[in-house]
Legacy VTK file of the C-alpha trace (Angstrom):
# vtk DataFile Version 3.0
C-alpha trace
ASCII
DATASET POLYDATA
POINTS 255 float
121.945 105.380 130.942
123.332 108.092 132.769
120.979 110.961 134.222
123.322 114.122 134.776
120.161 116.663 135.958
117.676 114.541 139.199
116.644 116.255 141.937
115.629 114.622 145.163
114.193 116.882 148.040
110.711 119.084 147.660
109.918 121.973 145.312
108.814 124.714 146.855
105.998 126.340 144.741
103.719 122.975 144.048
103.636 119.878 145.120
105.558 117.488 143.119
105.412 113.574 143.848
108.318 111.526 143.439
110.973 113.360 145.168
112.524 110.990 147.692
115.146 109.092 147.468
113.725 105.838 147.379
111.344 107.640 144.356
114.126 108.729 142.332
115.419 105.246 142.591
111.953 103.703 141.168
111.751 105.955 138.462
114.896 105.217 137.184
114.322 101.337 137.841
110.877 102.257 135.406
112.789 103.689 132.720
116.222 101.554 133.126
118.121 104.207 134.052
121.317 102.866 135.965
123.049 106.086 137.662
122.238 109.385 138.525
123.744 112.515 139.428
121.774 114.054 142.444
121.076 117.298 143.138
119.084 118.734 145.944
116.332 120.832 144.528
115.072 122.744 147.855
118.512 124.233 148.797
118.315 126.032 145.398
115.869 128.337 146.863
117.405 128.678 150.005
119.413 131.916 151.334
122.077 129.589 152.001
122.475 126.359 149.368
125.192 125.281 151.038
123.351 124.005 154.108
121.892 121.131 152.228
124.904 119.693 151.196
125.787 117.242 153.713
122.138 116.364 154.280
122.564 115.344 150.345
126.258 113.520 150.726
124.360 111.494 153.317
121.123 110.712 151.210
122.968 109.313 148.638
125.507 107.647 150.584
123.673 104.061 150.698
123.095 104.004 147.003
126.070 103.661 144.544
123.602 104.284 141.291
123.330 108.079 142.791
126.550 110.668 143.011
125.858 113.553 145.082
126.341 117.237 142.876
126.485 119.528 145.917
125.609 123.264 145.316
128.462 126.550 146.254
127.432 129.765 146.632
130.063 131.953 145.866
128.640 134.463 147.533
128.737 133.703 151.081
131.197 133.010 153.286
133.434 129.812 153.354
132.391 128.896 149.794
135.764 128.101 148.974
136.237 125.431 152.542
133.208 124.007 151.282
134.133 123.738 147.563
137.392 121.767 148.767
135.268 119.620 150.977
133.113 118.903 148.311
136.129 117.792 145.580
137.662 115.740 148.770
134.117 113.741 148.341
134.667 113.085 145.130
131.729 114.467 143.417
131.034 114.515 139.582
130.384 117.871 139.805
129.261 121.205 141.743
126.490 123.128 141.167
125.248 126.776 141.053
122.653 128.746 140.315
123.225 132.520 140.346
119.341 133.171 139.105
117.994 132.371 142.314
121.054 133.471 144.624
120.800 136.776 143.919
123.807 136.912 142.095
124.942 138.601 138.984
126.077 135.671 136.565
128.718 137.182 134.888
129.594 138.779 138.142
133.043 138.657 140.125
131.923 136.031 142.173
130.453 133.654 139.440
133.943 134.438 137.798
135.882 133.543 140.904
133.920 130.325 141.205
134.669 129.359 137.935
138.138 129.555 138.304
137.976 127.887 141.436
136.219 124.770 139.623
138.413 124.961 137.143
141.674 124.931 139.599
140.372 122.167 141.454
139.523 119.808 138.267
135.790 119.694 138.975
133.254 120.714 136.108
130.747 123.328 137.511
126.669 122.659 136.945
124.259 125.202 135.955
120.678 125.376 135.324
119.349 128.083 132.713
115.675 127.081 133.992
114.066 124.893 135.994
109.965 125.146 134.685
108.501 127.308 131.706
108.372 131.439 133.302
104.864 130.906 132.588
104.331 128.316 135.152
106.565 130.509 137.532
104.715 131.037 140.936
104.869 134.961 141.523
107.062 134.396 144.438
110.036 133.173 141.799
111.334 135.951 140.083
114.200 134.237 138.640
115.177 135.224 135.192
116.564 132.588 132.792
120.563 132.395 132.737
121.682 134.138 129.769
124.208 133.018 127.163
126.394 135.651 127.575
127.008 134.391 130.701
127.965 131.193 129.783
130.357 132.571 127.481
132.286 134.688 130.060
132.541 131.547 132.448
134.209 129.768 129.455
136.660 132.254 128.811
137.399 132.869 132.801
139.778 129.922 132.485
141.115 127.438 129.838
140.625 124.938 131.964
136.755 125.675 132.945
134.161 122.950 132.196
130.745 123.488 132.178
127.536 121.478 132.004
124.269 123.227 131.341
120.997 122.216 132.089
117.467 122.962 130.829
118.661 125.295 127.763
116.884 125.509 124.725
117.989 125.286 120.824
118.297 129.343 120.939
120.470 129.295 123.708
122.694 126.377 122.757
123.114 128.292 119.360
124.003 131.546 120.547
126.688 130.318 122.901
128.420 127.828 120.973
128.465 129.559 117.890
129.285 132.584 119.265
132.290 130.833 121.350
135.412 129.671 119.680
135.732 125.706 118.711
137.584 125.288 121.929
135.798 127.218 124.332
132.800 125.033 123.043
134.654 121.762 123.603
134.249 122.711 127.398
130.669 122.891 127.417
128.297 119.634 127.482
124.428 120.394 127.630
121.837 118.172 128.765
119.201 117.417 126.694
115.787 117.793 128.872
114.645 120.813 127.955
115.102 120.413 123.794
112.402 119.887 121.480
112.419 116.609 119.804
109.730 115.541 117.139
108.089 117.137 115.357
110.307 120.532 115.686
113.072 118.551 115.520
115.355 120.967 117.355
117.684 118.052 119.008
118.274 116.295 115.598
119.077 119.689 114.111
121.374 120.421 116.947
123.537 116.990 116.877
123.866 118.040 113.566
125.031 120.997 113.384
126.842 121.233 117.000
127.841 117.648 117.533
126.592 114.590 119.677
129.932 114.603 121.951
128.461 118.439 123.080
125.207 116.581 125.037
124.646 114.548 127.594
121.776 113.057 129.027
119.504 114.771 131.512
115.838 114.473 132.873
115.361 116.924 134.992
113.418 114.493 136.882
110.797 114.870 139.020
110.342 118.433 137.738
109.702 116.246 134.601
108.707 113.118 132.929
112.134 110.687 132.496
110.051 108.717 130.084
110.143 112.051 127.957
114.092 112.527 127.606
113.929 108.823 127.118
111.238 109.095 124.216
113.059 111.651 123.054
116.017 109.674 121.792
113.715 107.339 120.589
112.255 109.276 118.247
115.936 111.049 117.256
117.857 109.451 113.876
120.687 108.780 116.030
123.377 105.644 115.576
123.594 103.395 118.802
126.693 104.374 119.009
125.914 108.522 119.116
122.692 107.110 121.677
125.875 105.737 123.942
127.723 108.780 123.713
124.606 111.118 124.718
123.120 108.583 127.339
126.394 108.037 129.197
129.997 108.397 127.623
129.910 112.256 126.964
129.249 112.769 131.032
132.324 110.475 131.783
134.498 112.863 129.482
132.852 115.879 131.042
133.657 115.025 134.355
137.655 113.839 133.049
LINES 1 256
255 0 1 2 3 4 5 6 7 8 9 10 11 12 13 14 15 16 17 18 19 20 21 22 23 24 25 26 27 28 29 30 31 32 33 34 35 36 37 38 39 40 41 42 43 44 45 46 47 48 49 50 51 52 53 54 55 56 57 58 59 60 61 62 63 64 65 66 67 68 69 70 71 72 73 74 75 76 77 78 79 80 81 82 83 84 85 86 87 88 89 90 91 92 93 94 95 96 97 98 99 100 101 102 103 104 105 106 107 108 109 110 111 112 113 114 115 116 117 118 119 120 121 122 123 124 125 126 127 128 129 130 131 132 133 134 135 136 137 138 139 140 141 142 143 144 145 146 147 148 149 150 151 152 153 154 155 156 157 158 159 160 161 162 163 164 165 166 167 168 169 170 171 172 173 174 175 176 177 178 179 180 181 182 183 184 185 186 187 188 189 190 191 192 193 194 195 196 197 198 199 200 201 202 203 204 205 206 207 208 209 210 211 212 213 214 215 216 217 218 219 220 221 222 223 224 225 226 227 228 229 230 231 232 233 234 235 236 237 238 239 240 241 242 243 244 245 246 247 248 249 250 251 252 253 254
């Protein structure tokens, strides 16, 4: 299995265990998880993400089941330096998160970033949520990303790809049905923050969207990897479609 959404690094509004290295790297031995991509969840809070980027290169360095997803900011200065330092490193992907930089996300500079990604054959990482608004700490005002915004990054460039974390059936709906077949062949969405049983929503959206459209994401430590896990467990889905969503859909995402 293939884990497109960890974190590593602490959250700043609780305490959260698990968020070293070395516990990322148990939990996936727990749930047989053999490679994730790595984010570093502090920096997303930070006035300038970038900063934690080689600090993240480095923590994953000595560990070939982790690949480093470095965040841009598009708005500050030298984004584009460190986007091309970041593609030199050969990451999966980059990430960014305009809810909590400020930043309109269908804004010029989201727009510009997009392109960017798209230019430099590197699929760009976004996170609609990271925890339920009513668990928010009053500190976070972050709003969830909307679809529409989604849909303007897909149409930015032909060549954009996109994978979005932590959306819900609503959300997944409204943008892919309200994008044209091959705007939506350039979107892959992980599949942490579905409902499975009883609701059903995941089995209704593989379905209806397709399994090539997700890929397989925890969100982990923010939450439970045995629940993603148990989650596709409890899904009517072929081995082969489980193979697709737990690792070969990420491979085509990232080319």
């Amino acid at each position: 299995m293939l884990d497109v959404t960890a974190f590593v690094g602490a959250y700043p509004f609780r305490r959260v265990p698990g968020t070293s290295v070395p516990g990322l790297i148990e939990a996936m031995a727990r749930t047989g998880i053999e490679e994730a991509w790595v984010s570093h969840l502090p920096s997303i809070f930070w006035r300038d993400p970038m900063t934690g980027n080689d600090w993240l290169l480095r923590a994953v360095g000595d560990h070939p089941q982790l690949r480093a997803v470095p965040a841009i900011h598009p708005g500050l200065p030298a984004w584009k330096r460190e986007l091309s330092a970041m593609v030199r490193a050969g990451v999966p992907a980059v990430r960014a998160d305009p809810p909590w930089y400020g930043l309109d996300p269908a804004g010029p500079a989201m727009r510009e970033l997009v392109v960017a990604c798209a230019r430099a054959g590197v699929p760009l990482m976004s996170a609609v949520r990271l925890e339920d608004a009513r668990q928010q700490h009053p500190l976070d005002r972050s709003a969830a990303l909307p679809a529409s915004a989604i849909r303007a990054w897909l149409r930015a460039d032909a060549q954009v790809r996109l994978i979005v974390s932590h959306a819900d059936r609503h959300l997944i709906e409204e943008v892919h049905f309200g994008s044209t077949p091959e705007e939506s062949a350039r979107i892959w969405w992980d599949i942490n923050w579905i409902w499975g049983p009883p609701e059903d929503h995941l089995t209704t959206l593989l379905k209806t969207v397709g399994v090539d459209r997700f890929v397989f994401g925890t969100g982990q430590p923010l939450r439970l990897p045995e629940a993603a896990i148990a989650k596709l467990d409890l899904t009517d889905v072929t081995p082969d479609d489980r193979q697709a969503i737990t690792r070969r859909n990420a491979l085509a995402a990232i080319g």
